[in-house]
py3Dmol code that shows the C-alpha trace and the ligand (Angstrom):
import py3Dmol

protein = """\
ATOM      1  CA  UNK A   1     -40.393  -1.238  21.271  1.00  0.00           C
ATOM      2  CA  UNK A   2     -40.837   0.211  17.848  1.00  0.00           C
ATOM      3  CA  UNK A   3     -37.690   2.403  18.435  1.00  0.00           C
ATOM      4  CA  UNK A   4     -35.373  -0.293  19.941  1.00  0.00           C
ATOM      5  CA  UNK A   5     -36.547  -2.310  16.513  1.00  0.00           C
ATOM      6  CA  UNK A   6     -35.234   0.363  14.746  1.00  0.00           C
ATOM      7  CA  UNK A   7     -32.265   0.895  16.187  1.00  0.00           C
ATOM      8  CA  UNK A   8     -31.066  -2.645  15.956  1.00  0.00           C
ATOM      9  CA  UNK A   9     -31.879  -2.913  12.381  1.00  0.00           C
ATOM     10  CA  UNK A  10     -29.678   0.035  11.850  1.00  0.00           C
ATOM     11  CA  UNK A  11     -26.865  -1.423  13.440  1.00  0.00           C
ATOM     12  CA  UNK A  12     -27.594  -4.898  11.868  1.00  0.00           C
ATOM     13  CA  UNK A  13     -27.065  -2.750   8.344  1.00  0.00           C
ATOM     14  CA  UNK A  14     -24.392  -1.239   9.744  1.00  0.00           C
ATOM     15  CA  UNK A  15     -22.646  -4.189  10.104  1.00  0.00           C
ATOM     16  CA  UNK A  16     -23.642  -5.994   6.821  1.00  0.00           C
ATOM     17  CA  UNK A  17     -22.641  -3.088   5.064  1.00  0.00           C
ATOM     18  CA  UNK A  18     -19.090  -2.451   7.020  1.00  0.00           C
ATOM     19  CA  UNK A  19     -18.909  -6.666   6.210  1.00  0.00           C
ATOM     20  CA  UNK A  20     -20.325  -5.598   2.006  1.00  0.00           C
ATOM     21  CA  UNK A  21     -16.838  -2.894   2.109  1.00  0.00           C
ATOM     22  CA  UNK A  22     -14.450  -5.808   3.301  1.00  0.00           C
ATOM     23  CA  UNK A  23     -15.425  -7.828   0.627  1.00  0.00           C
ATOM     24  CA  UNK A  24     -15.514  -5.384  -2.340  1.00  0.00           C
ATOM     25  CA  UNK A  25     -12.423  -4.237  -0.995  1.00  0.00           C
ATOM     26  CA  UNK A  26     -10.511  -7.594  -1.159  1.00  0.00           C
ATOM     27  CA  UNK A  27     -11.462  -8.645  -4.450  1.00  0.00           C
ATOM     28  CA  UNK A  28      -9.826  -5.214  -5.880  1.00  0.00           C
ATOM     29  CA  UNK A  29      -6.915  -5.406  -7.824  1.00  0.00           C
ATOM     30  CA  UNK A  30      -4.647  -2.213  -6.261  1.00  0.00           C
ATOM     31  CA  UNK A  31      -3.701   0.599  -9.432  1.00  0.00           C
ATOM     32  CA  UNK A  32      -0.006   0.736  -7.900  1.00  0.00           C
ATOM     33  CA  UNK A  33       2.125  -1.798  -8.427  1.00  0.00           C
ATOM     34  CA  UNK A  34       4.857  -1.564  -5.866  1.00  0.00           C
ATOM     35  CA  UNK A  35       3.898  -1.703  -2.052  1.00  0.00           C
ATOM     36  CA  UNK A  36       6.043   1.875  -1.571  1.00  0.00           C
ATOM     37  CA  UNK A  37       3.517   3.454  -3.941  1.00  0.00           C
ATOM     38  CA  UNK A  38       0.692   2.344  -2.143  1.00  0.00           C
ATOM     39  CA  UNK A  39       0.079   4.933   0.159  1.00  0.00           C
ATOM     40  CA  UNK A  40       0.775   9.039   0.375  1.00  0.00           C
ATOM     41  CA  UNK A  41       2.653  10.196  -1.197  1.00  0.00           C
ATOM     42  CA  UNK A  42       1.020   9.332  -3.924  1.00  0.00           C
ATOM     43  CA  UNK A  43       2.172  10.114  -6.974  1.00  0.00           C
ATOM     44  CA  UNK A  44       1.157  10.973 -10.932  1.00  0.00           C
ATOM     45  CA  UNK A  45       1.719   7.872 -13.078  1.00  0.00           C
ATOM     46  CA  UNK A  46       3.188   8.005 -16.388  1.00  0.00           C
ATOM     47  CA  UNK A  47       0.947   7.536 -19.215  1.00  0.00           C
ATOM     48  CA  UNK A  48       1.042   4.205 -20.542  1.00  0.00           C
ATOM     49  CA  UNK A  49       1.499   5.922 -24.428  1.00  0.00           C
ATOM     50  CA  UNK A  50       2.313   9.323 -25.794  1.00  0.00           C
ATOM     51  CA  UNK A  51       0.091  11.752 -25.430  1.00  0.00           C
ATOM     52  CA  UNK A  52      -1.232  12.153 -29.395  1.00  0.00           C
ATOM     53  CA  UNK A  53      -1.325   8.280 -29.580  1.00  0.00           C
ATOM     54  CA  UNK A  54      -5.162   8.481 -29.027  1.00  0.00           C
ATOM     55  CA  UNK A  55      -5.606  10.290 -32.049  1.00  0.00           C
ATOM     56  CA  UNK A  56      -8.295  11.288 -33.516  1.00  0.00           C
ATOM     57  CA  UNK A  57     -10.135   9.947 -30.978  1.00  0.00           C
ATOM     58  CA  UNK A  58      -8.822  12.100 -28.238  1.00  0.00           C
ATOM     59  CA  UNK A  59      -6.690  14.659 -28.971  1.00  0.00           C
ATOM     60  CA  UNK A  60      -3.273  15.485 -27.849  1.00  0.00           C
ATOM     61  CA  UNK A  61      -3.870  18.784 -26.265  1.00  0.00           C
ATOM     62  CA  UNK A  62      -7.245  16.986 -24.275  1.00  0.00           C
ATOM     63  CA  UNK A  63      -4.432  14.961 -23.023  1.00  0.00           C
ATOM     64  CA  UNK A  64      -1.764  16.858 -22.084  1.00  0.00           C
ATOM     65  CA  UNK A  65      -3.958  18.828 -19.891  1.00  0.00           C
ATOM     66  CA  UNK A  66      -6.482  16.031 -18.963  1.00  0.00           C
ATOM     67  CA  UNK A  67      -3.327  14.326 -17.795  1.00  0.00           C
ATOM     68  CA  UNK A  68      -0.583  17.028 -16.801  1.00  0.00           C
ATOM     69  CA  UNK A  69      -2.782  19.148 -15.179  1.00  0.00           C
ATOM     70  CA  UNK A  70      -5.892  18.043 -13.767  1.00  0.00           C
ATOM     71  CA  UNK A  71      -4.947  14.116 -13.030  1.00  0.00           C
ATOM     72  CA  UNK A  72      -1.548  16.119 -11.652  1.00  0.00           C
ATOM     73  CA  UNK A  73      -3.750  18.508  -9.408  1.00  0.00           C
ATOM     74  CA  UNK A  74      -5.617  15.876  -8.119  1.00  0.00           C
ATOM     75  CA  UNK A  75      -2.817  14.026  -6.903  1.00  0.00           C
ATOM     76  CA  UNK A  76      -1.353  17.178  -5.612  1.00  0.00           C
ATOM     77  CA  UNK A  77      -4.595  18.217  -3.383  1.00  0.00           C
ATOM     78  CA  UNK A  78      -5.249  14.276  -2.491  1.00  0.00           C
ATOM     79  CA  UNK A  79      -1.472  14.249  -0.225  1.00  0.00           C
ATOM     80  CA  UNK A  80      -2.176  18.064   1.219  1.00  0.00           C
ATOM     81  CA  UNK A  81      -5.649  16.321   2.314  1.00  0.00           C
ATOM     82  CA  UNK A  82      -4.497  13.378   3.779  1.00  0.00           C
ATOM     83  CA  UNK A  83      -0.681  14.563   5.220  1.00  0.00           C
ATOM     84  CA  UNK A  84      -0.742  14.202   9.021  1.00  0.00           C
ATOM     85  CA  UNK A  85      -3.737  12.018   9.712  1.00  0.00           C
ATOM     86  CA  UNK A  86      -4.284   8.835  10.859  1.00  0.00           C
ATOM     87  CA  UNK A  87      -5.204   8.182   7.043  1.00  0.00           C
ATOM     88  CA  UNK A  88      -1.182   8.518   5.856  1.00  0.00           C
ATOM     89  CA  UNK A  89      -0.565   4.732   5.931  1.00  0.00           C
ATOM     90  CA  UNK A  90      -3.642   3.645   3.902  1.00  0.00           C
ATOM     91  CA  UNK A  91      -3.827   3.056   0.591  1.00  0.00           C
ATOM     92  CA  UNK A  92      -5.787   4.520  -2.071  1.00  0.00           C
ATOM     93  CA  UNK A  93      -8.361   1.844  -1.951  1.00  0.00           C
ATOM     94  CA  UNK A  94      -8.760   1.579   2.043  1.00  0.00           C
ATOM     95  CA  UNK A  95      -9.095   5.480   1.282  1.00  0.00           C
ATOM     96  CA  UNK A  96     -11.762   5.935  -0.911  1.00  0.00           C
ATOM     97  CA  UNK A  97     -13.729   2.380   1.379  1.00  0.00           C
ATOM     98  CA  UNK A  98     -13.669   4.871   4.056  1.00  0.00           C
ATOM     99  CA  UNK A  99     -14.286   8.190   2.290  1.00  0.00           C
ATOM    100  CA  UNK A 100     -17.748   9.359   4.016  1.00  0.00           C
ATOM    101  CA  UNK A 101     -15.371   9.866   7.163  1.00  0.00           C
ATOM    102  CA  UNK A 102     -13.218  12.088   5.756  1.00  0.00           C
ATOM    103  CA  UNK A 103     -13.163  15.731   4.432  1.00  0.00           C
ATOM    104  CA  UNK A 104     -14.782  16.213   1.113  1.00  0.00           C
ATOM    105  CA  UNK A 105     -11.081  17.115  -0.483  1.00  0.00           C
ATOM    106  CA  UNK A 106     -10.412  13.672   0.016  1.00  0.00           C
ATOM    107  CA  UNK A 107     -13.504  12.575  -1.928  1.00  0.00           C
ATOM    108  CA  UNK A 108     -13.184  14.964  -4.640  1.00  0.00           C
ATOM    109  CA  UNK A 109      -9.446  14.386  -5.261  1.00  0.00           C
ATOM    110  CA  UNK A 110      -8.490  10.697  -4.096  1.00  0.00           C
ATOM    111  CA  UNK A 111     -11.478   9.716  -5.929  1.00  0.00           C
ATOM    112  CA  UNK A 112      -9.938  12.187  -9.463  1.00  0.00           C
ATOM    113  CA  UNK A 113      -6.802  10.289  -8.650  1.00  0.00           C
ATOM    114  CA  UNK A 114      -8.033   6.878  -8.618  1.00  0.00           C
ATOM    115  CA  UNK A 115     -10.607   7.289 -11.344  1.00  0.00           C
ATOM    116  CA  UNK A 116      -7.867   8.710 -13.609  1.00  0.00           C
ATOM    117  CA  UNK A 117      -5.435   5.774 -13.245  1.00  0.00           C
ATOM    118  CA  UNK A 118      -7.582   3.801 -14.072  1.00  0.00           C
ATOM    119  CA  UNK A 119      -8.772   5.448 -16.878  1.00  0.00           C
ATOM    120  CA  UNK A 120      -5.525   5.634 -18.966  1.00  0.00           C
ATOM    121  CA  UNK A 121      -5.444   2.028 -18.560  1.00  0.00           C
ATOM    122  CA  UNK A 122      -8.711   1.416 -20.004  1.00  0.00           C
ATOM    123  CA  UNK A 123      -7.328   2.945 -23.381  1.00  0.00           C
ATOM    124  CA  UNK A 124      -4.729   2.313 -26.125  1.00  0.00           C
ATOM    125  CA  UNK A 125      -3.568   3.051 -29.358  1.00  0.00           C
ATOM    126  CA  UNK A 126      -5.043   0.683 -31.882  1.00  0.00           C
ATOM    127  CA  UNK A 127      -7.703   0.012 -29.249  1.00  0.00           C
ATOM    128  CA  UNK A 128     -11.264  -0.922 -29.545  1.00  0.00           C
ATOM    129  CA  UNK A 129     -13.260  -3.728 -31.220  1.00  0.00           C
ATOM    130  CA  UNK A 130     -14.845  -6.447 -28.737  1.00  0.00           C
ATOM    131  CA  UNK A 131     -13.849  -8.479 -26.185  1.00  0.00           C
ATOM    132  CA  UNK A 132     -13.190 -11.956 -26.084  1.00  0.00           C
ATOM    133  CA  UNK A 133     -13.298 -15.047 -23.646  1.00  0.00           C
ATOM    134  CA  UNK A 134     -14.970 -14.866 -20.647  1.00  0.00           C
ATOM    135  CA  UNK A 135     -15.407 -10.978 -20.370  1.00  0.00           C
ATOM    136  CA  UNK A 136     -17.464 -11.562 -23.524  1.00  0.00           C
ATOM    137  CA  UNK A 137     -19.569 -14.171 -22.333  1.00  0.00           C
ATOM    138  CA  UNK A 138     -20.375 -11.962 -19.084  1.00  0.00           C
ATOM    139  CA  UNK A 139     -21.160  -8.963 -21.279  1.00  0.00           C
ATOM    140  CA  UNK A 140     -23.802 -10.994 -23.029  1.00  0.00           C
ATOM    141  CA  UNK A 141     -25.219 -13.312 -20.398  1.00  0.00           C
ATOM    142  CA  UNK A 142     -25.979  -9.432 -18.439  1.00  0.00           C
ATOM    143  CA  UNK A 143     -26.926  -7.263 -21.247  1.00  0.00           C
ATOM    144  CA  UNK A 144     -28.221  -9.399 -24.111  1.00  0.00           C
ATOM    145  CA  UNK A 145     -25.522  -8.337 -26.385  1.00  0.00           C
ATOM    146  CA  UNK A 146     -22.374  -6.432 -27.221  1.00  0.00           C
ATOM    147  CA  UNK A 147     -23.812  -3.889 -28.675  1.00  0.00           C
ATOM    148  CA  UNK A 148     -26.948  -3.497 -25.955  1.00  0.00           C
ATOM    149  CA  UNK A 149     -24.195  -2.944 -23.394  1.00  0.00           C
ATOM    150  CA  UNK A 150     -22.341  -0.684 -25.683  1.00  0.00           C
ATOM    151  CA  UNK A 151     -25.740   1.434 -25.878  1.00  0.00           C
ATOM    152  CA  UNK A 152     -26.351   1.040 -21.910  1.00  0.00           C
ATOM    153  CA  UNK A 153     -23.058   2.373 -20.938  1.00  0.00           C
ATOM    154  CA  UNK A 154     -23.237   5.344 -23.232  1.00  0.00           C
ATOM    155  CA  UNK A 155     -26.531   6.001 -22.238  1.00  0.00           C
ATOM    156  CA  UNK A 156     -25.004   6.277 -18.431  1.00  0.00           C
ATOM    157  CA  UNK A 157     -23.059   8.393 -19.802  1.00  0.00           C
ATOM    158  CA  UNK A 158     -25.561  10.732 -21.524  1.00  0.00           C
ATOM    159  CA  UNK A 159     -27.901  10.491 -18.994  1.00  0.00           C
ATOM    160  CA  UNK A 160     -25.064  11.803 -16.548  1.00  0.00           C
ATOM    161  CA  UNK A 161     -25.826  15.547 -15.770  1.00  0.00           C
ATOM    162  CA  UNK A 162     -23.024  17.319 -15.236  1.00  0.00           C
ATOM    163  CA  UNK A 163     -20.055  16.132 -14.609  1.00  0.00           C
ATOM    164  CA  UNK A 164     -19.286  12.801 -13.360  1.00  0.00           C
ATOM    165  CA  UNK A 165     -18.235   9.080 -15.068  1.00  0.00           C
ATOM    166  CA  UNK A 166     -20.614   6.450 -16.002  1.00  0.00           C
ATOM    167  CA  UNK A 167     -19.363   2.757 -15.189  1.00  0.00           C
ATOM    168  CA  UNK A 168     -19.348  -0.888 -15.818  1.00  0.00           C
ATOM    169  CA  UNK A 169     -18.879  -2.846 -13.038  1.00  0.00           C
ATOM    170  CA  UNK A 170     -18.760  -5.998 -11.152  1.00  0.00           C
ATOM    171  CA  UNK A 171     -21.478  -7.553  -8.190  1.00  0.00           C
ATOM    172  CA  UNK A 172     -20.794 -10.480  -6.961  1.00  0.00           C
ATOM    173  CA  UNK A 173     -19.287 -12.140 -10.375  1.00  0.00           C
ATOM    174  CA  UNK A 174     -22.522 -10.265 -12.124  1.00  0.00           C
ATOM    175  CA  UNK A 175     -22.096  -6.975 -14.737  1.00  0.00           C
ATOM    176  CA  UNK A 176     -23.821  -3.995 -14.065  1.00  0.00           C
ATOM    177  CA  UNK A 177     -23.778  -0.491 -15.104  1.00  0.00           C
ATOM    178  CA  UNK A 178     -24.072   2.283 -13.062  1.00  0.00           C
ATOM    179  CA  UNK A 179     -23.017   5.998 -13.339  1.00  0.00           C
ATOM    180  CA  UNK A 180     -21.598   8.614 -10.433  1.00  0.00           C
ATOM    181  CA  UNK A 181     -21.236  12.523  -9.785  1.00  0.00           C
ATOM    182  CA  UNK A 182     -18.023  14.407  -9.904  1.00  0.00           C
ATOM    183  CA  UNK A 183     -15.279  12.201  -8.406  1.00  0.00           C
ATOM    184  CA  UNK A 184     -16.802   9.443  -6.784  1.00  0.00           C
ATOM    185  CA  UNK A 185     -16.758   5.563  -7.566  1.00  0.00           C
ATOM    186  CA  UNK A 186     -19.006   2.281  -6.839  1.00  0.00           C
ATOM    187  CA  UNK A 187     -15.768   1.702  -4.328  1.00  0.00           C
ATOM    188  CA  UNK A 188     -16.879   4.436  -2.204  1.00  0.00           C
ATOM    189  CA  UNK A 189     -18.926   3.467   1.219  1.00  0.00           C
ATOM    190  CA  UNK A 190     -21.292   6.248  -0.223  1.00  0.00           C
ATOM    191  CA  UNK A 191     -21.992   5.239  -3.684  1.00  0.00           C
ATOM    192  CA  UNK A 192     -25.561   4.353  -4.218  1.00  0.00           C
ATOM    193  CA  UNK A 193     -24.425   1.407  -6.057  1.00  0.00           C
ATOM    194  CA  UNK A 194     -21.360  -0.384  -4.802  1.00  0.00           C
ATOM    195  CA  UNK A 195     -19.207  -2.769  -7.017  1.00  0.00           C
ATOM    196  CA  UNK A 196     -15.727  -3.399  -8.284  1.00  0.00           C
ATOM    197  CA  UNK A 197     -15.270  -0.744 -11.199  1.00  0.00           C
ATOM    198  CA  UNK A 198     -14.142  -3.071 -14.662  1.00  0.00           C
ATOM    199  CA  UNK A 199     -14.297  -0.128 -17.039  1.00  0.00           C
ATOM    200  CA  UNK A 200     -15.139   3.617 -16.689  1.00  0.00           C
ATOM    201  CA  UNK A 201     -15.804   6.756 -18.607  1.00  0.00           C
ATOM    202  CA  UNK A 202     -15.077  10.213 -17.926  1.00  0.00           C
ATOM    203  CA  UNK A 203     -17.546  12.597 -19.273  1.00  0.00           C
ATOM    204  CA  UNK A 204     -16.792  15.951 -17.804  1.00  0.00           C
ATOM    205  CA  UNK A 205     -16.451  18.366 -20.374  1.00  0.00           C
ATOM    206  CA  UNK A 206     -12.467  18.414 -19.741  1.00  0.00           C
ATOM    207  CA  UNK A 207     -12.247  15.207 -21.016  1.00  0.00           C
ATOM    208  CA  UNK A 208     -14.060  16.056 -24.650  1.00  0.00           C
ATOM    209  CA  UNK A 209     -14.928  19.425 -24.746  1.00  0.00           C
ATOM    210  CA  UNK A 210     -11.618  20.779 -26.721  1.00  0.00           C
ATOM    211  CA  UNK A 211     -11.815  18.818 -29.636  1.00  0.00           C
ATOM    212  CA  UNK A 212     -15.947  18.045 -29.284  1.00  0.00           C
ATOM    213  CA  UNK A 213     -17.419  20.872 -27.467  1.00  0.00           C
ATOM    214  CA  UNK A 214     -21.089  20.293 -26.772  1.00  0.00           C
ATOM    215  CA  UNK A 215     -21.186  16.863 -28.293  1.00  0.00           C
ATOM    216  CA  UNK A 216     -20.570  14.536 -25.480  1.00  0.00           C
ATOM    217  CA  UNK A 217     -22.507  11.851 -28.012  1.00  0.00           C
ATOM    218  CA  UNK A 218     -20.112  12.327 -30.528  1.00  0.00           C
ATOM    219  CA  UNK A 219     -17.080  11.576 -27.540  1.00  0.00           C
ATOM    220  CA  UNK A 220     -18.347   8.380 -26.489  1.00  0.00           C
ATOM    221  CA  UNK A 221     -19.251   7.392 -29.800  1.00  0.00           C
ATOM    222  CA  UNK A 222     -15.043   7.743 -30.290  1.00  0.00           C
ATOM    223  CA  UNK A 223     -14.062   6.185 -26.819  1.00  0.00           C
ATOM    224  CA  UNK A 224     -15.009   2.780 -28.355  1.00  0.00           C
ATOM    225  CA  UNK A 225     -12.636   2.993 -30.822  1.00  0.00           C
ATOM    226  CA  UNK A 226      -9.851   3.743 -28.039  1.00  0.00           C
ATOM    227  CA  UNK A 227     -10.898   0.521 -25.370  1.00  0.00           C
ATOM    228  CA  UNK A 228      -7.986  -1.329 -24.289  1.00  0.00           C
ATOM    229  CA  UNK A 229     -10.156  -4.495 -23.550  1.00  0.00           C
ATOM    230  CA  UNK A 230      -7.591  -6.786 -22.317  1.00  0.00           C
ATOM    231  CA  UNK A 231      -7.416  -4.136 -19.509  1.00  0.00           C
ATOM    232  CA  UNK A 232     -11.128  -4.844 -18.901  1.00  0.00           C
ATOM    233  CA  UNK A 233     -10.833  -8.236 -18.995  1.00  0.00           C
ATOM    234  CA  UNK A 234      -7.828  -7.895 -16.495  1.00  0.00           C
ATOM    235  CA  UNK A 235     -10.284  -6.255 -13.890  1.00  0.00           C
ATOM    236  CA  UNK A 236     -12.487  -8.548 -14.969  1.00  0.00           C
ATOM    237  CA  UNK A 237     -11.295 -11.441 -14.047  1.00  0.00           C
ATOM    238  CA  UNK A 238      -9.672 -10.040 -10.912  1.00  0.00           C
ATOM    239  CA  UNK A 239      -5.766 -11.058 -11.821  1.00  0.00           C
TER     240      UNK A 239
END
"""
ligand_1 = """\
1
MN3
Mn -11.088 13.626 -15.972
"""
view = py3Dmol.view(width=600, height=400)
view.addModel(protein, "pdb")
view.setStyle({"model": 0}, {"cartoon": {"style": "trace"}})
view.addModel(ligand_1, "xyz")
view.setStyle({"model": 1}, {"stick": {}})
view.zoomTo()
view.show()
């Protein structure tokens, strides 16, 4: 009795949370634009801005290689991964929905190439200051205030060991902030905490440590300055 209770609860939560990925999945905005870039091969977008236009926030050289060469590997080791399986048709986001059935190189570098996207995005020259409208509203309705979400997300981001990316994101029309390991993202099946990522920051050391070594603090004190918030608001809102 006791077992059979058990096993039909587990495939009750099965299903809820196969029904939870549907969802989260439809109410994400794809990173590609066109339907042929949608699935492998994938390829390494452009930057939206040259690559000192960050400056001195991040530095040109941070990236050149943050970009050119590990975004680029990523992308490169993400199509060797997924060439020749059933998973050559999907897109990125039906990818990484599915990505605790698939090989660990498909974790580690669809999730580097989808976090990285998005990540350009979420800066720009000139950037910064606060948001507006209803992003705004959200952000204090859910954290008290600007700046107690401003502290909260940096915090996920100190409190990060290791390498990985801390994250705002959205439940359900609700802010949150979570943080994750290496590559992976709330989109995952396998994330502890699932939602639809709205803005993320990468703190491995290759994304600071050339201009601030040690001093992640000192990094996310700059990526402020560098937010492209109508970006945020874009994911935001879900348009
Ligand atoms: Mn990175």
């Amino acid at each position: 009795m006791k077992r059979r209770t058990f096993i039909s609860t587990a495939a009750l939560s099965g299903a809820y949370s196969l029904l939870q990925n549907d969802r989260l999945l439809s109410s994400i905005k794809p990173i590609t634009q066109s339907q042929e870039q949608s699935t492998m091969p994938f390829t390494l977008p452009n930057l939206p801005y040259p690559t000192d236009a960050l400056e001195p926030s991040i530095d040109k050289m941070t990236m050149e290689i943050h970009h050119g060469k590990h975004h680029a590997a990523y992308v490169t080791n993400l199509n060797k991964a997924i060439e020749g399986t059933e998973w050559d048709k999907k897109s990125i986001e039906q990818i990484l929905a599915g990505v605790s059935k698939l090989p660990v190189a498909v974790r580690n570098n669809g999730g580097g190439h989808y976090n990285h996207s998005l990540f350009w995005n979420w800066m720009k020259p000139k950037g910064g200051g606060s948001p507006t409208g209803d992003l705004a509203s959200a952000i204090t309705r859910d954290f008290g205030s600007f700046e107690k979400f401003k502290e909260q997300l940096s915090g996920a981001g100190m409190n990060r060991f290791g390498s990985g990316w801390a994250w705002l994101i959205k439940q359900d029309g609700k802010l949150a902030i979570t943080s994750t390991p290496n590559q992976d993202n709330p989109m995952m099946d396998l994330a502890d905490v699932k939602g639809v990522p709205i803005l993320g920051i990468d703190v491995w050391e290759h994304a600071y440590y050339l201009k601030y070594q040690n001093r992640r603090a000192e990094y996310l004190a700059a990526f402020w300055n560098v937010v492209n918030w109508d970006e945020v608001a874009k994911r935001f809102s879900g348009k």
